[in-house]
GUKOLLO-999292 format. One line per 8 residues: number of its first residue (from 0); their letters; for each residue x, y, z of N, C-alpha, C, O. Coordinates in nm, 4 decimals. Atoms other than C-alpha are relative to their C-alpha. Layout:
N
NUM = a = X Y Z X Y Z X Y Z X Y Z; ...
***
This chain:
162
0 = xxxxxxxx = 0.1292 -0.0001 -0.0663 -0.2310 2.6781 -0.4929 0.0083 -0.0638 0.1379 -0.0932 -0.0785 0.2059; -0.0175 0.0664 -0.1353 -0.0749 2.5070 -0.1747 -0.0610 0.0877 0.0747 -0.1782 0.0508 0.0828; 0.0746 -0.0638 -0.1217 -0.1914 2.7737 0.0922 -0.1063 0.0572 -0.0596 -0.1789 0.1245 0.0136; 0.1381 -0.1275 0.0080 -0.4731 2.9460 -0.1278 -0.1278 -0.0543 0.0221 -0.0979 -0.1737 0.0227; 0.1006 0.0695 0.0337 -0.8388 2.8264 -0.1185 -0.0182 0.0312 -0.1423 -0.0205 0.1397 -0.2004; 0.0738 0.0409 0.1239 -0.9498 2.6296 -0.4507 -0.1146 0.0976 -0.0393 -0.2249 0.1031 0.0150; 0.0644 -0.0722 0.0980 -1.0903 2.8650 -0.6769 -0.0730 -0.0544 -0.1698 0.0065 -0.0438 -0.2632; -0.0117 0.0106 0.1452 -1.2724 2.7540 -1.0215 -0.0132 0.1076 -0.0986 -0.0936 0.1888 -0.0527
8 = xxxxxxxx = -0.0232 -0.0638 0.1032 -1.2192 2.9629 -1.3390 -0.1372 -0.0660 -0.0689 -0.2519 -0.0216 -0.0631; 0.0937 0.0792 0.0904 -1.4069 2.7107 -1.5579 -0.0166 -0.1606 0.0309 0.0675 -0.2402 0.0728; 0.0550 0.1391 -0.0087 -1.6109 2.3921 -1.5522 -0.0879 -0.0635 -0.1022 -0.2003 -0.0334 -0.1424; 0.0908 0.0382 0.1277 -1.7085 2.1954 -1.8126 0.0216 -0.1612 -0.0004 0.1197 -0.2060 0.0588; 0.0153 0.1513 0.0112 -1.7964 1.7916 -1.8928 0.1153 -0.0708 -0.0804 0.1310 -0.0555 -0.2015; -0.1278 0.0741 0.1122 -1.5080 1.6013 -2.0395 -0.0735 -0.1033 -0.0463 -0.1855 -0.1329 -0.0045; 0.0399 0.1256 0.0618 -1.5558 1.3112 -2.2413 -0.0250 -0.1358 0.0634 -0.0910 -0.2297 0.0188; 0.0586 0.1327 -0.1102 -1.5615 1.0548 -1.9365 -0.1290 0.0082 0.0335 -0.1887 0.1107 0.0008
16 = xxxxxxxx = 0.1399 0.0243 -0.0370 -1.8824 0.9621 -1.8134 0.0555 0.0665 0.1611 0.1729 0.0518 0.1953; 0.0094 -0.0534 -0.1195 -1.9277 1.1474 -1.4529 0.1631 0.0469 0.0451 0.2371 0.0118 0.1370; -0.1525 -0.0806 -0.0084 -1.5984 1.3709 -1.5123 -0.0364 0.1444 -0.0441 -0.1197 0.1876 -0.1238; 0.0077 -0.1417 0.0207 -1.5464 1.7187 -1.4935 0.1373 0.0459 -0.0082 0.2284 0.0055 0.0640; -0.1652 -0.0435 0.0903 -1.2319 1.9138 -1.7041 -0.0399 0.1581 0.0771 -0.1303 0.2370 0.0494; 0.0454 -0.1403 -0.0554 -1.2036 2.2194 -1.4599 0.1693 0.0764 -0.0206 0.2785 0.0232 -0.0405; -0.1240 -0.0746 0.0059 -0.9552 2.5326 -1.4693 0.0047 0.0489 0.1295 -0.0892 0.0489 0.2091; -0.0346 -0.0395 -0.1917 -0.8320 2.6521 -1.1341 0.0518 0.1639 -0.0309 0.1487 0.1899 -0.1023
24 = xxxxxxxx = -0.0379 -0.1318 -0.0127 -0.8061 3.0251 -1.1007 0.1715 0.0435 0.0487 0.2100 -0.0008 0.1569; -0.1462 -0.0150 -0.0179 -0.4148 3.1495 -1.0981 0.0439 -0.1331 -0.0954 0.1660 -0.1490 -0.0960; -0.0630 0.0937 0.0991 -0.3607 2.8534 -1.3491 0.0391 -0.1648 0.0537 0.0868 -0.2070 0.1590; 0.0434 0.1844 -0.0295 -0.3971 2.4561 -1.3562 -0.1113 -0.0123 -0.0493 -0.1990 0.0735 -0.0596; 0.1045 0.0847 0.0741 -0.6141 2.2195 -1.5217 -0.0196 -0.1572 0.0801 0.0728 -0.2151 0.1373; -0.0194 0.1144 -0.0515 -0.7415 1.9012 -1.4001 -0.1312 -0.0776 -0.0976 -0.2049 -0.0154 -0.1741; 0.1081 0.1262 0.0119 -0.9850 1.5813 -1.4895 -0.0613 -0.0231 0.0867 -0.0289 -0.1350 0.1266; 0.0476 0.1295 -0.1363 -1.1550 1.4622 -1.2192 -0.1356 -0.0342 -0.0206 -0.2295 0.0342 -0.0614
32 = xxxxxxxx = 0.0471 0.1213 0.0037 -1.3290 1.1505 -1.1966 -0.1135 0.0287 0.1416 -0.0750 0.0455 0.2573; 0.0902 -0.0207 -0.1244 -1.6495 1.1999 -0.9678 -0.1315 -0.1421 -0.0111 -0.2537 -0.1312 -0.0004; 0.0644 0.1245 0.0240 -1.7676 0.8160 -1.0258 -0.0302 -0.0288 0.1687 -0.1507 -0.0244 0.1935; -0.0275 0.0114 -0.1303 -1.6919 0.7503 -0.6199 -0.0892 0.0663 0.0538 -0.1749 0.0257 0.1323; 0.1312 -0.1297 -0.1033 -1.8947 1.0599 -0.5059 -0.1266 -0.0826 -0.0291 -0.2126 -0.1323 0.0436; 0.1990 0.0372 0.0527 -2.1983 0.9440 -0.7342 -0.0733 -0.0873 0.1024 -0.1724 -0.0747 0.1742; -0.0040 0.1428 -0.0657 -2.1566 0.6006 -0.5959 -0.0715 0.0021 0.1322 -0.1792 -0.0509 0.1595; -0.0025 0.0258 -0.1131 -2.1387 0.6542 -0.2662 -0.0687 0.1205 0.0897 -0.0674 0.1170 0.2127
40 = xxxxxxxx = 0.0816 -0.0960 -0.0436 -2.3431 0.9674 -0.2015 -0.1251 0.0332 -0.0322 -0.1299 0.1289 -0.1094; 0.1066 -0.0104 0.0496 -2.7169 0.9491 -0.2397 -0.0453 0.1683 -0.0185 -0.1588 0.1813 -0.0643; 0.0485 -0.0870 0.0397 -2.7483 1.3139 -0.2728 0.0802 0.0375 -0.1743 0.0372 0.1184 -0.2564; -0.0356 0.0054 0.1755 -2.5332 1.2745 -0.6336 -0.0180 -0.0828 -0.0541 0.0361 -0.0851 -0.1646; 0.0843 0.0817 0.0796 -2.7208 0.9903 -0.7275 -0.0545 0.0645 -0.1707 -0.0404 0.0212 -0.2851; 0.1038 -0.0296 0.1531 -2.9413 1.2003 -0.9952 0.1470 -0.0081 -0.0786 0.1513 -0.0710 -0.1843; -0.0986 -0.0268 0.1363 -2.5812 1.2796 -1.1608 0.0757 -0.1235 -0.0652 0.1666 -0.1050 -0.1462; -0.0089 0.1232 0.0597 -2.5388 0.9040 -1.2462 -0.0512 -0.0037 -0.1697 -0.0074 -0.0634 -0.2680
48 = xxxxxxxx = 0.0726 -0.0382 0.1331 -2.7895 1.0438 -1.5253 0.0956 0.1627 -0.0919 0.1072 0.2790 -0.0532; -0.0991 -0.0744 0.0551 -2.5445 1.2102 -1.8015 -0.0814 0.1266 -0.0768 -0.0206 0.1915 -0.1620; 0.0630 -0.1046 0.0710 -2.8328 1.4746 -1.9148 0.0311 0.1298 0.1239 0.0408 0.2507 0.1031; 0.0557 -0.0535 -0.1173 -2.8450 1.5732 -1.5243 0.1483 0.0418 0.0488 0.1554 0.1387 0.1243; -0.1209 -0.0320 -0.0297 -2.4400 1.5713 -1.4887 0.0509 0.1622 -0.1029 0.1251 0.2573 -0.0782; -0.0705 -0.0683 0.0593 -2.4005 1.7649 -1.7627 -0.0243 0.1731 0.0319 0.0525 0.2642 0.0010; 0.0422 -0.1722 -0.0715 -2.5989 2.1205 -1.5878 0.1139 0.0328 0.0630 0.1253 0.1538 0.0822; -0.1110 -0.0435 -0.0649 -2.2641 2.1129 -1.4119 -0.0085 0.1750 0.0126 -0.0245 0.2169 -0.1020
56 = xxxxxxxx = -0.0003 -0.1656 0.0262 -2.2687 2.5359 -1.3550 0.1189 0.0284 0.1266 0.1016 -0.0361 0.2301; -0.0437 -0.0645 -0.1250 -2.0222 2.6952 -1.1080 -0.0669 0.1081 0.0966 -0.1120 0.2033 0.0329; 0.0277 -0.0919 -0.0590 -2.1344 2.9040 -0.8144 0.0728 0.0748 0.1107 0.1947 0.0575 0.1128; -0.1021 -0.0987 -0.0813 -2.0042 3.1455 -0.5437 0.1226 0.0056 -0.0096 0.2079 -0.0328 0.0704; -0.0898 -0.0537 0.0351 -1.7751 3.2788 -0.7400 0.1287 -0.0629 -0.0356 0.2423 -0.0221 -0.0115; -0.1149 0.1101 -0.0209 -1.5763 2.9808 -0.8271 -0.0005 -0.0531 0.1068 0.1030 -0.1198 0.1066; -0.0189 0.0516 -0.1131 -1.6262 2.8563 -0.4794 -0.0702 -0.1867 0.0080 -0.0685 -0.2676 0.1007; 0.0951 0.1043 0.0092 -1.8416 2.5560 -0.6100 -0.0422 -0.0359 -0.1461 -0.0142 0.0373 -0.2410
64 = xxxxxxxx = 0.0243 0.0146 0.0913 -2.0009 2.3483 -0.8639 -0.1205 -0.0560 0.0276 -0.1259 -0.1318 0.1245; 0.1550 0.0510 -0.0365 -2.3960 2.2663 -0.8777 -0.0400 -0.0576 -0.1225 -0.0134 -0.0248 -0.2381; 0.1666 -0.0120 0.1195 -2.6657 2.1366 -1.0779 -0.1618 -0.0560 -0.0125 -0.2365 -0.1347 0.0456; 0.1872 -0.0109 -0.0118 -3.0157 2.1316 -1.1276 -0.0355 -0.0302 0.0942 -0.0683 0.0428 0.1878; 0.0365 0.0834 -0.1161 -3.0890 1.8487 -0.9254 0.0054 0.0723 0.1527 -0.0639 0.0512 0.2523; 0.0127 -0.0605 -0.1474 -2.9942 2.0677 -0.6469 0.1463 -0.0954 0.0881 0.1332 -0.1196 0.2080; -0.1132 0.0818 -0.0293 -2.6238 1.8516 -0.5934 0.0939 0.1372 0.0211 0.0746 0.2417 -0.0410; -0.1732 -0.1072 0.0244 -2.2733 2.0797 -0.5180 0.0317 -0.0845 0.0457 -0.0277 -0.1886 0.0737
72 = xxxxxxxx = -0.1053 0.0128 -0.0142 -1.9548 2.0403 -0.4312 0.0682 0.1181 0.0102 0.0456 0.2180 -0.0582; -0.0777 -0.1452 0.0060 -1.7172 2.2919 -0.3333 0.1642 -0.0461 -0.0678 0.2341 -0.1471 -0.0762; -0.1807 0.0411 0.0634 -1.3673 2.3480 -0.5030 0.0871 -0.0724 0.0379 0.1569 -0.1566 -0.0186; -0.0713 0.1006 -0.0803 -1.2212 2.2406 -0.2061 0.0461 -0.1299 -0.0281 0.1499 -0.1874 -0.0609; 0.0336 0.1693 0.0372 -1.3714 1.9087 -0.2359 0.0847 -0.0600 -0.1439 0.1637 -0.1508 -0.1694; -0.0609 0.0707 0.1649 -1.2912 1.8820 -0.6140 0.1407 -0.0135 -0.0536 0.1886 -0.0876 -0.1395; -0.1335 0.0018 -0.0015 -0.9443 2.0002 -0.5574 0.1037 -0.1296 0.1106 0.2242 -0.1549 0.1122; -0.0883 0.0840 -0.0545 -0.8687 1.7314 -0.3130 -0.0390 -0.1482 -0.0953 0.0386 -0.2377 -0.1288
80 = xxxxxxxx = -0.0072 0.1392 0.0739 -1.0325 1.4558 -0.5068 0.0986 0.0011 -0.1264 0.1532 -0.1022 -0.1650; -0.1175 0.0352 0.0695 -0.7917 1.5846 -0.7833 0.1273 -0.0056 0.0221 0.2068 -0.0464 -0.0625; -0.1128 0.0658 -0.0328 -0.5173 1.5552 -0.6078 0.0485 -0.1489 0.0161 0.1430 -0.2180 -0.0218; -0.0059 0.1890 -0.0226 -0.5766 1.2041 -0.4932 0.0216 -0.0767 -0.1745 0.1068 -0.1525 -0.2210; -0.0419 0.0678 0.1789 -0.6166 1.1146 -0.8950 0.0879 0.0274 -0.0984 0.0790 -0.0142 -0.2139; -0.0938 -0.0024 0.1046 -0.3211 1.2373 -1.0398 0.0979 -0.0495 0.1084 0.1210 -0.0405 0.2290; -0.1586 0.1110 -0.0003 -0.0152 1.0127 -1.0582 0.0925 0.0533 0.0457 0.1485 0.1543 0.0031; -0.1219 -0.0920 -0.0392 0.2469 1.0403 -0.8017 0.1317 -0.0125 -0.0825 0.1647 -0.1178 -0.1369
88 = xxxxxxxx = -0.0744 0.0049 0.0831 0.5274 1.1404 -0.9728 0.1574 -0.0592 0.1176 0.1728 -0.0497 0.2394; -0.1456 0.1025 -0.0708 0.8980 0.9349 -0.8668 0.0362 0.1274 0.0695 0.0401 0.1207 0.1923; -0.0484 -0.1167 -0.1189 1.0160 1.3205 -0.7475 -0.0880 -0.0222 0.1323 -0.0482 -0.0517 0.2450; 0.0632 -0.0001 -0.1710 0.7295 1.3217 -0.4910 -0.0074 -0.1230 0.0375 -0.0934 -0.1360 0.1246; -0.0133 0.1442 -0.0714 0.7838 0.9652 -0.4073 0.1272 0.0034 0.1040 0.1353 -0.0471 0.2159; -0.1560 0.0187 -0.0246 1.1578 1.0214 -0.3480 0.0145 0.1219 0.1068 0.1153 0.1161 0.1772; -0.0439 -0.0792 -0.1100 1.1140 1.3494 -0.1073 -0.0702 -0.0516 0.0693 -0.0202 -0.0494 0.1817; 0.0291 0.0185 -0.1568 0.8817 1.2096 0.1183 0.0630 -0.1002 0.0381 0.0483 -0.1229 0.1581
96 = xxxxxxxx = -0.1053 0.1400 -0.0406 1.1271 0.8867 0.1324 0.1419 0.1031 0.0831 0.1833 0.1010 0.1990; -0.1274 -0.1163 -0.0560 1.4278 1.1666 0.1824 -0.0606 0.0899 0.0943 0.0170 0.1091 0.1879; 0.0094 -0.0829 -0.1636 1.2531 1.4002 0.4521 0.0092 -0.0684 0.0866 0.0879 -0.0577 0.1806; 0.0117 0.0956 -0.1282 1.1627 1.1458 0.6467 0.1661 -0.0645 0.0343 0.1919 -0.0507 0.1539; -0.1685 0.0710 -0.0227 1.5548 0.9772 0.6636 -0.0600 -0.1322 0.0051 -0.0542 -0.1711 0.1217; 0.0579 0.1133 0.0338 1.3884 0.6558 0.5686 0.1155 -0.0589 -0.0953 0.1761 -0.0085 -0.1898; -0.0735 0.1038 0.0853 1.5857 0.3409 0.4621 -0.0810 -0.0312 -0.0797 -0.1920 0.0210 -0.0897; 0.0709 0.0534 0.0740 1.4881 0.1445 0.2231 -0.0786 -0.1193 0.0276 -0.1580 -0.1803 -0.0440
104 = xxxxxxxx = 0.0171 0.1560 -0.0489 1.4410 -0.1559 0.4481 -0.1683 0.0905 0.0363 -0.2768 0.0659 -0.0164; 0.1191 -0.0902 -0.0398 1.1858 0.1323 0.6314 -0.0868 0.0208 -0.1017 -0.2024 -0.0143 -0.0781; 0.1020 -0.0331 0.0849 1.0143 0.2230 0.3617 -0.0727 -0.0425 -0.0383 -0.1840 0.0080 -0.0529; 0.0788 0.0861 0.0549 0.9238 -0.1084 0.2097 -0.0894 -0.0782 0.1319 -0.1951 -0.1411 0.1319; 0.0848 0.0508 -0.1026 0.8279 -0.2075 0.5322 -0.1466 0.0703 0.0476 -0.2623 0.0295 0.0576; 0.1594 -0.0667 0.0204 0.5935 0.0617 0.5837 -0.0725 0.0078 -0.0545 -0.1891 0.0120 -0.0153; 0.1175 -0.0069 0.1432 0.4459 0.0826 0.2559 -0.0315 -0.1706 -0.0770 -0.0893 -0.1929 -0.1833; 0.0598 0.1165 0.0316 0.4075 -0.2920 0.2317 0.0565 -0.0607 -0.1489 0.0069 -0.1477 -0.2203
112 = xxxxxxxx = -0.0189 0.0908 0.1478 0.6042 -0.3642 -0.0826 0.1531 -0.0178 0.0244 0.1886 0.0106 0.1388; -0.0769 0.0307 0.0384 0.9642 -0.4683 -0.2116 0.1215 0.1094 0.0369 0.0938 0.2240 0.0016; -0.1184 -0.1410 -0.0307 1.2927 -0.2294 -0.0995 0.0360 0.0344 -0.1991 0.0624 0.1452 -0.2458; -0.0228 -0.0364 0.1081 1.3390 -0.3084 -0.4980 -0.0795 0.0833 -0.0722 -0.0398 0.1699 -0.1501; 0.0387 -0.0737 0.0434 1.0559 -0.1908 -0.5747 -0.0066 0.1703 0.0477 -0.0254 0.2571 -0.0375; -0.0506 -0.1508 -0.0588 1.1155 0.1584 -0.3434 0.1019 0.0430 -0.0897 0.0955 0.1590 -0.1303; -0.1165 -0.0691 0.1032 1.4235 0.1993 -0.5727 -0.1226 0.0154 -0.0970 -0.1721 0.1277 -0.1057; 0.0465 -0.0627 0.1463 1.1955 0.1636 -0.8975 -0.0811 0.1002 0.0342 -0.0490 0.2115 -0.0075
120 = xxxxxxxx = 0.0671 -0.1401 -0.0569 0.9602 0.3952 -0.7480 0.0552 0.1572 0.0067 -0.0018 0.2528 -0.0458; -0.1066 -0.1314 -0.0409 1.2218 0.6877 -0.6388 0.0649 0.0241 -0.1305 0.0660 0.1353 -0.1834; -0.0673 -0.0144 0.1735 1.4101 0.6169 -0.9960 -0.1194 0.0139 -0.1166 -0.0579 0.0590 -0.2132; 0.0552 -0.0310 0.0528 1.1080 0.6469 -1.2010 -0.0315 -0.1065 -0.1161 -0.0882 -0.0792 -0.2219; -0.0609 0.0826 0.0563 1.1954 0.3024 -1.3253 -0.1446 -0.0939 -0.0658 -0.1682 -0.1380 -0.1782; 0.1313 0.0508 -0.0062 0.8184 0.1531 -1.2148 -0.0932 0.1969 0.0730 -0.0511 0.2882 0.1441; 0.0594 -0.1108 -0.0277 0.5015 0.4274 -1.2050 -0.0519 -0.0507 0.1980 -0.0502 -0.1688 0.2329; 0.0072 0.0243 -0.1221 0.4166 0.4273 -0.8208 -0.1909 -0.0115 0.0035 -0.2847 0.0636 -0.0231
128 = xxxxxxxx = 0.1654 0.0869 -0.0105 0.0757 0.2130 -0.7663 -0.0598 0.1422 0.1087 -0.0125 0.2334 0.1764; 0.0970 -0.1383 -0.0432 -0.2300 0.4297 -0.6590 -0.0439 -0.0168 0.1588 -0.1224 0.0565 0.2189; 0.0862 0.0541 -0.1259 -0.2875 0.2398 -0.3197 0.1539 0.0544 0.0522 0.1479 0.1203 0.1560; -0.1346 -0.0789 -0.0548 0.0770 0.3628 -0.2446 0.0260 0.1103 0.0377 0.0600 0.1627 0.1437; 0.0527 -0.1808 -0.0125 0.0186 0.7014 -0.3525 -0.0491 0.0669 0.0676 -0.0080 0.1734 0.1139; 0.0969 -0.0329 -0.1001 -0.2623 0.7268 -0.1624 0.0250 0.0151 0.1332 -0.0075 0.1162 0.1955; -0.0772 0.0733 -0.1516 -0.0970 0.5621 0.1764 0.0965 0.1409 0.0179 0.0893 0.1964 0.1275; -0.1479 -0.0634 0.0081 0.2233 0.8166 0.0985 -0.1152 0.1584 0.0409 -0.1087 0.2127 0.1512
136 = xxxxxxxx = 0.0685 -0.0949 -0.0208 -0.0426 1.1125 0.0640 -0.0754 -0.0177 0.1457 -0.0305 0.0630 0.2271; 0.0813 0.0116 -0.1450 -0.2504 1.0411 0.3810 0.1218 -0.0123 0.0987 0.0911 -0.0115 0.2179; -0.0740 0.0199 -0.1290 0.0733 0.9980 0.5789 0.0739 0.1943 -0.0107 0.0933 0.2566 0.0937; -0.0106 -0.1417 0.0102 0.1823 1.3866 0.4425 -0.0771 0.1167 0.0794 -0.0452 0.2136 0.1483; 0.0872 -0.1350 -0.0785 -0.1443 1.5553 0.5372 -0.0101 -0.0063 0.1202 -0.0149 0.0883 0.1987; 0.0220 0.0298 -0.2072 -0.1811 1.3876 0.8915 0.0997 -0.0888 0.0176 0.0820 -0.1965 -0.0393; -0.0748 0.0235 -0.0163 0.1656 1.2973 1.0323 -0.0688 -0.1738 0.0802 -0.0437 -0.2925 0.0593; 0.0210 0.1162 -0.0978 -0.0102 1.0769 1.2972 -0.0651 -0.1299 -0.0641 -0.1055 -0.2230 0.0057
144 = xxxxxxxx = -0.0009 0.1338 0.0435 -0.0813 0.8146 1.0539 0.1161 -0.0487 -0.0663 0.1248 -0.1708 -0.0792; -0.1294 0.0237 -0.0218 0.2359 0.7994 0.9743 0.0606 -0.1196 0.1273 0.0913 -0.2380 0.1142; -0.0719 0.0299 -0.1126 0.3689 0.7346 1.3298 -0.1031 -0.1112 0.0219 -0.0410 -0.1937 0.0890; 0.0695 0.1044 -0.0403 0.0699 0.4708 1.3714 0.0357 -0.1079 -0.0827 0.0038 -0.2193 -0.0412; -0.0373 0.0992 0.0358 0.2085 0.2722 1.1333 0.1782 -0.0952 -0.0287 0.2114 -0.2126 -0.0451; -0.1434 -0.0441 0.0026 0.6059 0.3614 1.1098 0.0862 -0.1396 0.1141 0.0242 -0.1575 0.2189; -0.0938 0.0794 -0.0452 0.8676 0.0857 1.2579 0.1309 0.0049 -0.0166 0.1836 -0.0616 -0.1058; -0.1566 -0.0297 0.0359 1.2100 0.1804 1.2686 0.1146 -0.1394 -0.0065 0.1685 -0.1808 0.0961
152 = xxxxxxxx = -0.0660 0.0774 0.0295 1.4147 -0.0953 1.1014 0.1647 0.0125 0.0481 0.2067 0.1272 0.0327; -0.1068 -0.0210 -0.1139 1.7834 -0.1545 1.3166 0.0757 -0.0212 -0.2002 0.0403 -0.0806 -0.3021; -0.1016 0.0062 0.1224 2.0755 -0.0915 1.0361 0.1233 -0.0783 -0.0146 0.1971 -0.0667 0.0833; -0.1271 0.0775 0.0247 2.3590 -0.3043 0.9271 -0.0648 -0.1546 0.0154 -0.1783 -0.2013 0.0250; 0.0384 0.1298 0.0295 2.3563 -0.6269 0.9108 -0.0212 -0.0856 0.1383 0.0386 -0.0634 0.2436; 0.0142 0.0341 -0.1385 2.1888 -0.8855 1.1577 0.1288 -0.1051 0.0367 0.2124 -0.1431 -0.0453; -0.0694 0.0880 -0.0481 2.3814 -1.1198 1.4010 -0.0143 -0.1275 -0.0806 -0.1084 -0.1600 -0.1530; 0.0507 0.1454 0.0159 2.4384 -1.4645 1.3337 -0.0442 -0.0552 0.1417 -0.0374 -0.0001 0.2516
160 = xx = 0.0473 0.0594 -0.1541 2.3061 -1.6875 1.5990 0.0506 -0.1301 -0.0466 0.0386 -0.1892 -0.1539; -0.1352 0.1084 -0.0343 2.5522 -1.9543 1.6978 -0.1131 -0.1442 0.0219 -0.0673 -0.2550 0.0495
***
């Protein structure tokens, strides 16, 4: 589904409170968690109320999801918030560490944690934290946050100073 536009198949209420278990046209399934939207968007306020979430209906043609209240969302939308909520996996940790030609000194420096923990990360050793994930994803879709935060660490070992 990388170049196609988000299509839904089916939409229906999962067992979370303000979650929707959707099928993606050409195949995929997801969860997503639409607690954040509610939250923070007074026009999905009413769907805080689980009688008013649950009208969930799709419209234009899979292009969207509405209900009553008069709330959507388009696939789009729902397809990027499920991206953001599923768990990066150590493979996609470990190619955007390997495209980039990133050390390990680089890496932990950019992403603010441990070079040990960059190994457990890439090895699959530790699951890769969601504020990481996130950071790693936002530097994929728009390079230039990347480069706004990026510091190229000098290699080998430092001098002594006499």
């Amino acid at each position: 589904m990388a170049n196609d536009i988000p299509t839904l198949r089916r939409v229906r209420v999962a067992k979370a409170p303000r979650t929707l278990a959707i099928d993606w046209q050409g195949g995929g399934r997801d969860t997503v968690d639409l607690t954040g939207l509610i939250a923070r968007r007074e026009v999905f306020a009413p769907l805080g109320d689980a009688a008013e979430f649950a009208t969930a209906h799709i419209i234009n043609n899979g292009g969207g999801v509405a209900w009553n209240c008069g709330a959507d969302c388009s696939a789009t939308s729902l397809y990027i918030i499920a991206e953001e909520q599923r768990p990066m996996k150590a493979r996609e940790f470990s190619e955007f560490i390997s495209a980039r030609a990133f050390s390990l000194n680089e890496a932990a420096e950019l992403l603010d944690v441990s070079r040990t923990t960059i190994q457990n990360y890439r090895s699959g050793k530790s699951d890769v934290s969601a504020t990481v994930a996130t950071s790693v994803r936002a530097m994929i879709r728009e390079p230039t946050v990347l480069y706004a935060h990026f510091r190229p660490v000098k290699r080998g070992r430092p001098r002594k100073v006499a």
